[in-house]
C-alpha positions as CSV (number, residue, x, y, z in Angstrom):
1,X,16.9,-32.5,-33.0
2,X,19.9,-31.4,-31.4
3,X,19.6,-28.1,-32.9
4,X,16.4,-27.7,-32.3
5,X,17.1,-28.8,-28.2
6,X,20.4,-26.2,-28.3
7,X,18.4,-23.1,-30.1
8,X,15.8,-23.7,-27.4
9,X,18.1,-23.8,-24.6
10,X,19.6,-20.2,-25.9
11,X,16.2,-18.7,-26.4
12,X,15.4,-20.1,-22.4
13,X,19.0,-18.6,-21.3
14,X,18.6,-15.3,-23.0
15,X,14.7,-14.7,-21.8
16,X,16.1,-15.4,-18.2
17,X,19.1,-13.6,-18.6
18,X,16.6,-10.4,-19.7
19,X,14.0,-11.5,-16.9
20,X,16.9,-11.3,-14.3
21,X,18.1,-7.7,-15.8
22,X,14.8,-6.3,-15.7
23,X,14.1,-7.5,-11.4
24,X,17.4,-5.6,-10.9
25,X,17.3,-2.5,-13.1
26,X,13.4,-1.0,-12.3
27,X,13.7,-1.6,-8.9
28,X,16.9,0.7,-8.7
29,X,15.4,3.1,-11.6
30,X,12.0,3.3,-9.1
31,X,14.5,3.6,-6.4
32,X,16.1,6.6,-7.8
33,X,12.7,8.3,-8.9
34,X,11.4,7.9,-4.8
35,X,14.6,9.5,-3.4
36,X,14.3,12.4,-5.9
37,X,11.0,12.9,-5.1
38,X,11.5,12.6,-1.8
39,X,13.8,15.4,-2.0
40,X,11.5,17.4,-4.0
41,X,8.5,17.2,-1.6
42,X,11.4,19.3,0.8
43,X,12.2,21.6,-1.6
44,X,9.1,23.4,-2.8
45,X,7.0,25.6,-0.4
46,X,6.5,29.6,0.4
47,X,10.1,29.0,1.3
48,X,12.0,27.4,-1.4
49,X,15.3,25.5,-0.7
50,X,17.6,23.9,-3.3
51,X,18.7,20.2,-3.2
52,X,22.1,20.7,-1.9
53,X,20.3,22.5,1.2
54,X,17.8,19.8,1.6
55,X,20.6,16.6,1.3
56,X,22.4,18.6,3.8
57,X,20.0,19.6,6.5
58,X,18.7,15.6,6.5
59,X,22.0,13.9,6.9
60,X,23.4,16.9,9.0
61,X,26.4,17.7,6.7
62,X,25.6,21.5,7.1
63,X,24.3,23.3,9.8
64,X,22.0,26.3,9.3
65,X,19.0,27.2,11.7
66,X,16.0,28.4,9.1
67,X,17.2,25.5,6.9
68,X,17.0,23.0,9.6
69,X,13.8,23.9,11.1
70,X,12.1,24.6,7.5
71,X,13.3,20.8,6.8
72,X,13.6,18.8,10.0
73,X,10.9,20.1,11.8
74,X,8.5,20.9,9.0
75,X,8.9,19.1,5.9
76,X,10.8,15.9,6.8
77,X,7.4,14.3,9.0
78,X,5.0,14.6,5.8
79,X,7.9,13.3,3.1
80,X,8.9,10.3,5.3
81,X,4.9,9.6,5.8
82,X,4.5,9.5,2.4
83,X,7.7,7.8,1.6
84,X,6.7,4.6,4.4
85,X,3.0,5.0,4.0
86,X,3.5,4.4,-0.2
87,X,5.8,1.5,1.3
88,X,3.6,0.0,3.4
89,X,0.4,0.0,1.1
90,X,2.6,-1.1,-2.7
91,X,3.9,-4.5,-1.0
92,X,0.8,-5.4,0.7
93,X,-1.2,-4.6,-2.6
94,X,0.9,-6.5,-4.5
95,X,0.8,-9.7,-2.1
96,X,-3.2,-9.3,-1.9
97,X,-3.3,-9.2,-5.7
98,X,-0.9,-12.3,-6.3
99,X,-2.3,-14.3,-3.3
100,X,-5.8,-14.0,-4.4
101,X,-5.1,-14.4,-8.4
102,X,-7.5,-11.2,-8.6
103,X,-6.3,-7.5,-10.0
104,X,-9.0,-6.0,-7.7
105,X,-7.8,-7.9,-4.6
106,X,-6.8,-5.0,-3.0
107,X,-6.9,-4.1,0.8
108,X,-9.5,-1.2,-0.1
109,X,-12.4,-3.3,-1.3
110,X,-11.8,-6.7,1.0
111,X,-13.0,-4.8,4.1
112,X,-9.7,-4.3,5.6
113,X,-9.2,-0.3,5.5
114,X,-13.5,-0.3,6.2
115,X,-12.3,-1.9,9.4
116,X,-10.0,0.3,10.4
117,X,-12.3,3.2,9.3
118,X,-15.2,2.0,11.8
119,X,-13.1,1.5,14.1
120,X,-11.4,5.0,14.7
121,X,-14.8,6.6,14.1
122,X,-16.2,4.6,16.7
123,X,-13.5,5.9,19.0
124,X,-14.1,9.7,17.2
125,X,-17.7,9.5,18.1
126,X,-18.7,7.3,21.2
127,X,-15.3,8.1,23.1
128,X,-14.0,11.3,21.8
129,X,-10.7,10.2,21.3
130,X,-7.8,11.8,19.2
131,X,-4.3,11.1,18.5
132,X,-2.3,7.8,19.0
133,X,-5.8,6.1,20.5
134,X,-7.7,6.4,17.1
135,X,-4.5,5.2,15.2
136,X,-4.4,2.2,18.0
137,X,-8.6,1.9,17.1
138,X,-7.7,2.1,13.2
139,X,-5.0,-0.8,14.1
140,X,-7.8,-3.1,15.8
141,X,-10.2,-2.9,13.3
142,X,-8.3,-3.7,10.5
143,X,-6.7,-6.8,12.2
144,X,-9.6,-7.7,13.5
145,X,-11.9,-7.4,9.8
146,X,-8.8,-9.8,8.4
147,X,-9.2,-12.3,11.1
148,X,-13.6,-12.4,10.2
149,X,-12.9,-12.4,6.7
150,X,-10.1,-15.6,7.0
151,X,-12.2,-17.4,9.2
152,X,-15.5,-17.1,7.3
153,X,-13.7,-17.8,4.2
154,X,-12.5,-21.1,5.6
155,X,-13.3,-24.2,3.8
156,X,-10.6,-26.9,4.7
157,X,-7.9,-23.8,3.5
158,X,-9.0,-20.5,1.9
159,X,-9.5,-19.8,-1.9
160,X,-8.9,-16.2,-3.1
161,X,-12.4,-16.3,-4.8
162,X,-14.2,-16.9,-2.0
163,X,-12.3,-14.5,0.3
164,X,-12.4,-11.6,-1.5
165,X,-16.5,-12.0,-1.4
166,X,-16.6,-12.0,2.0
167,X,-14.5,-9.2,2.3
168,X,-16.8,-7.3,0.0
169,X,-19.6,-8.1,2.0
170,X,-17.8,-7.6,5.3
171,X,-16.9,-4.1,3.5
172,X,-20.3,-3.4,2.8
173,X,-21.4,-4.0,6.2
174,X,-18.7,-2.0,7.6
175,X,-19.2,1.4,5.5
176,X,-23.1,1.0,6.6
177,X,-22.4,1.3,10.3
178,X,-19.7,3.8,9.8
179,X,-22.7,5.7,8.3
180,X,-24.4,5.1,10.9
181,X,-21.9,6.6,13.5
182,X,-21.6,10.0,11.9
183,X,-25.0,10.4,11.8
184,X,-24.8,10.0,15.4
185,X,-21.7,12.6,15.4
186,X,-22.1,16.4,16.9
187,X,-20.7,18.5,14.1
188,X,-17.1,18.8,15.1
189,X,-16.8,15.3,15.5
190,X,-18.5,14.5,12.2
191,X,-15.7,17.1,10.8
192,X,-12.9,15.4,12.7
193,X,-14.1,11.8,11.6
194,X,-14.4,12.4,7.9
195,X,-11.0,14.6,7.8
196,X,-9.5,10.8,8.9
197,X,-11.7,9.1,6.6
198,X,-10.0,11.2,3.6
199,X,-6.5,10.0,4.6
200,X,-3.7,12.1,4.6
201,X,0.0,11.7,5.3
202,X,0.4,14.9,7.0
203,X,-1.5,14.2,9.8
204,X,0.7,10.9,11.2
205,X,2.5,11.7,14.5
206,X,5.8,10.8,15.3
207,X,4.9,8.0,17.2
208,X,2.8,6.2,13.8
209,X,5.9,6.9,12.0
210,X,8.4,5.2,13.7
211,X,6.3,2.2,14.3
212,X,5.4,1.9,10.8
213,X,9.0,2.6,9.9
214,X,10.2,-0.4,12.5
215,X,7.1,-2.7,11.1
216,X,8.6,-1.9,7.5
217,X,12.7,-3.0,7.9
218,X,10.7,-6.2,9.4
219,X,8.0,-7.3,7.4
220,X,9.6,-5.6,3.9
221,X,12.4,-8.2,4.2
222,X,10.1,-11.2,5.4
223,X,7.7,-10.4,2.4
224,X,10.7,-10.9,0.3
225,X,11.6,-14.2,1.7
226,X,8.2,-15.7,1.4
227,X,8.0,-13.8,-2.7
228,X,8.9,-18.1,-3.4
229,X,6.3,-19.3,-1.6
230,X,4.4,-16.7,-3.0
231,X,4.8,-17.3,-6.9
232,X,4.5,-21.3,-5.7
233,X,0.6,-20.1,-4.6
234,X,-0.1,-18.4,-7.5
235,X,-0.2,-21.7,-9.6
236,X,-2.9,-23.0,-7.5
237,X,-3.0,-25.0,-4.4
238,X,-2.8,-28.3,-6.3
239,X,0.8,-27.5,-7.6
240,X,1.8,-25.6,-4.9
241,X,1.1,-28.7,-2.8
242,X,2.9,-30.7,-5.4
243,X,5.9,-28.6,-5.6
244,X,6.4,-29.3,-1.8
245,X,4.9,-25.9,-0.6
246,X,2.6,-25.9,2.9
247,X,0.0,-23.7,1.2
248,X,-2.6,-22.5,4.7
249,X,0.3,-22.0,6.0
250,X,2.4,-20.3,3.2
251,X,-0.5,-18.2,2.5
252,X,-1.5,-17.4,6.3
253,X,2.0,-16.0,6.8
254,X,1.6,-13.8,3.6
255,X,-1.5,-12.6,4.7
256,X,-0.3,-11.7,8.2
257,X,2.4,-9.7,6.8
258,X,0.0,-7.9,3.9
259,X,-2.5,-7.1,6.9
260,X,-0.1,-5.8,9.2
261,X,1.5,-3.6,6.7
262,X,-1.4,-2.0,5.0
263,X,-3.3,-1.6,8.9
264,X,-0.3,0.0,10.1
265,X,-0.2,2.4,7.0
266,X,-3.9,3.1,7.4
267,X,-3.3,3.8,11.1
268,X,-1.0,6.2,10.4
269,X,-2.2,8.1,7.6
270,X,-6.1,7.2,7.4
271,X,-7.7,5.1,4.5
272,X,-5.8,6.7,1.4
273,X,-7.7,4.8,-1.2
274,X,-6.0,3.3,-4.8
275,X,-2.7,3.6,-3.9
276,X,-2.7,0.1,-3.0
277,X,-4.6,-1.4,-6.1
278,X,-2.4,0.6,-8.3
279,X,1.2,0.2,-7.6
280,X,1.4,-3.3,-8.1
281,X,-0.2,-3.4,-11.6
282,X,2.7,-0.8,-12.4
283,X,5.5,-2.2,-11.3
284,X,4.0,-5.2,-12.7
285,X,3.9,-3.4,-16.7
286,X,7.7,-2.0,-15.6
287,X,9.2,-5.5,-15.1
288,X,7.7,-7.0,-17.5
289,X,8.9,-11.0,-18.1
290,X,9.9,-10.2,-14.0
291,X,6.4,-9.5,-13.1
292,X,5.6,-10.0,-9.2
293,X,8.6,-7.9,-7.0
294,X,7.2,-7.2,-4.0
295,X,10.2,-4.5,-3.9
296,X,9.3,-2.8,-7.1
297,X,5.6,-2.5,-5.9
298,X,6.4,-0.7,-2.5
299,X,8.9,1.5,-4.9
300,X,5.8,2.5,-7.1
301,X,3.7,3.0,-4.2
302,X,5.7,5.3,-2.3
303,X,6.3,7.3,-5.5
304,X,2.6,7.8,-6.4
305,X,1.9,8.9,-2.9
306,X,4.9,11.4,-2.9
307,X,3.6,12.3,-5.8
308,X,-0.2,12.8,-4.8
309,X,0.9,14.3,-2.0
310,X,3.0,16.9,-3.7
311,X,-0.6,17.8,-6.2
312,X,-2.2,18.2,-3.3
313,X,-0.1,20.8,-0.9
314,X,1.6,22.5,-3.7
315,X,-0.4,22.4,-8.1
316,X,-4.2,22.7,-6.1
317,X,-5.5,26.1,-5.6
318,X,-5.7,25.2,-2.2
319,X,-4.1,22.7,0.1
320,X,-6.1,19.2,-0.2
321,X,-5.7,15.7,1.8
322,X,-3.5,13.5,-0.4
323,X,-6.5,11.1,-0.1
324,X,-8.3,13.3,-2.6
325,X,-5.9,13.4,-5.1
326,X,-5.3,9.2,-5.0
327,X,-9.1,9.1,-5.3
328,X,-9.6,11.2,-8.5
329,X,-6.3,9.4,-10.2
330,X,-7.7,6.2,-9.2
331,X,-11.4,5.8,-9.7
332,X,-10.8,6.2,-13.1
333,X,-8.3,3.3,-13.2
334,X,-10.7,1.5,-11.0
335,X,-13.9,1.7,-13.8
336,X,-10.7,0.6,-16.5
337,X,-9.4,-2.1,-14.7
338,X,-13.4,-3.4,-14.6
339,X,-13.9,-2.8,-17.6
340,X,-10.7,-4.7,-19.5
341,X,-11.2,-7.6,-16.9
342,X,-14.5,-8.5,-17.8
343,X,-13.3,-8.1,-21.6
344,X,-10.7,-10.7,-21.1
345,X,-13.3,-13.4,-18.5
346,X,-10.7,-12.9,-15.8
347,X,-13.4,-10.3,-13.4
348,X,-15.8,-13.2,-12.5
């Protein structure tokens, strides 16, 4: 008996001790893979600059006019909109998935980024706006569909079942008046509208960035905090209650952070689909026994969208909007992901 009890007690050490090496090592390894794609997105172009160049034109160790304006002025904006945007739309994924127990409860298909997308067409449309104000718009709307979808989904405290139908249906409803308003659009602002619609990272202003960057040192590090409270939810409201954890309120705060993030990120960059259900599932298959980092999701996120984003301007015949490219990569995960879920009784 007591060898049985001590053999157990290894076996529980070592799987922790392996679980503990694995949340520490992929999130550096993913770490390493953003920054040298970061740099990468810099260095390729009709004017091609090596990475000693690029490192030292963005921390000002060298200074050379053509190679600062190629990188400061020209390249820098896209690769740090990808680098937050990816950010901004891994940890909210993540936090959607986990909080609603559901590998499709992402931000794309719960009516959030449909929000956000009637909302800035709206102002495209009816008010001929551009700039900051549809960003501001895309903001609203996608705090605003989160707010209809939590208080329609309340039942003395929410359950992720019955939110994520609402936010289908509020989705559904959503993409048929934003139908509705381009057919309602003159021509160039039909064109304007659905260039948003297709997200891109180029097209964020300085402005979007640095408030997304600001919202992303905040809300990274609170997402992080609550990650206890978090994994406490995802045993069900029963335990988590149990286990001492105020679960509307647990769950509100993750949700406020989730929504903030991914709006913020769609404000910024339009509604790039996938991205979000994707890069939590992979940093989820990375970590393994460690499954769940909120850090190792916004890692994978920001390096598929650098990555996208680097198909797009530079291996397509032509320029496309990085939306494109995270829509072709990830409808075909999306059709996989339905598929192996209703296999296994977990898609409803």
């Amino acid at each position: 008996m007591t060898l049985t009890a001590s053999a157990t007690g290894r076996a529980l050490h070592a799987t922790r001790r392996r679980r503990a090496t694995r949340a520490l090592v992929v999130p550096c390894a993913l770490g390493g893979v953003v920054a040298a794609l970061f740099v990468i997105t810099m260095m390729v172009g009709s004017f091609r600059l090596s990475a000693g160049e690029v490192i030292g034109s963005v921390l000002h160790l060298r200074d050379d006019p053509s190679v600062d304006f190629v990188v400061r002025d020209l390249r820098l904006p896209t690769a740090l909109s990808a680098l937050t945007v990816g950010l901004a739309l891994g940890a909210s994924g993540t936090i959607f998935q986990q909080l609603l127990r559901n590998p499709l409860a992402s931000p794309d298909f719960v009516g959030i980024t449909s929000g956000a997308g009637l909302a800035a067409v709206t102002g495209i449309v009816l008010f001929q706006v551009s700039g900051m104000v549809v960003s501001g718009l895309a903001l609203g709307g996608a705090i605003t569909a989160a707010l209809l979808m939590y208080v329609l989904a309340w039942r003395d405290g929410v359950s992720g079942y019955r939110f994520i139908l609402i936010g289908i249906g509020i989705a559904v409803f959503f993409d048929g008046l934003l139908g509705y308003m381009l057919t309602r659009a003159q021509l160039f602002e039909a064109r304007q509208a659905m260039h948003w619609l297709t997200g891109s990272v180029g097209q964020a202003s300085t402005g979007e960035r640095q408030l997304l960057m600001y919202a992303l040192l905040l809300l990274l590090p609170t997402a992080v905090l609550l990650q206890r409270q978090l994994r406490t939810l995802e045993l069900g409201d029963d335990t988590a209650r149990a286990l001492g954890s105020r679960t509307e309120l647990s769950r509100a705060g993750l949700l406020a952070v989730a929504v903030t993030l991914v709006a913020l990120a769609v404000s910024a960059a339009g509604p790039i689909l996938f991205v979000a259900l994707v890069a939590g599932p992979i940093a989820n298959r990375l970590l393994g026994p460690a499954t769940g980092g909120i850090v190792a999701a916004a890692l994978a996120g920001a390096a598929l969208l650098l990555t996208a984003d680097l198909v797009a301007v530079h291996l397509m015949p032509t320029a496309l909007p990085t939306g494109v490219v995270t829509g072709a990569v990830g409808a075909p995960y999306l059709l996989w992901l339905l598929a192996t879920t209703n296999r296994q009784g977990a898609g409803g």
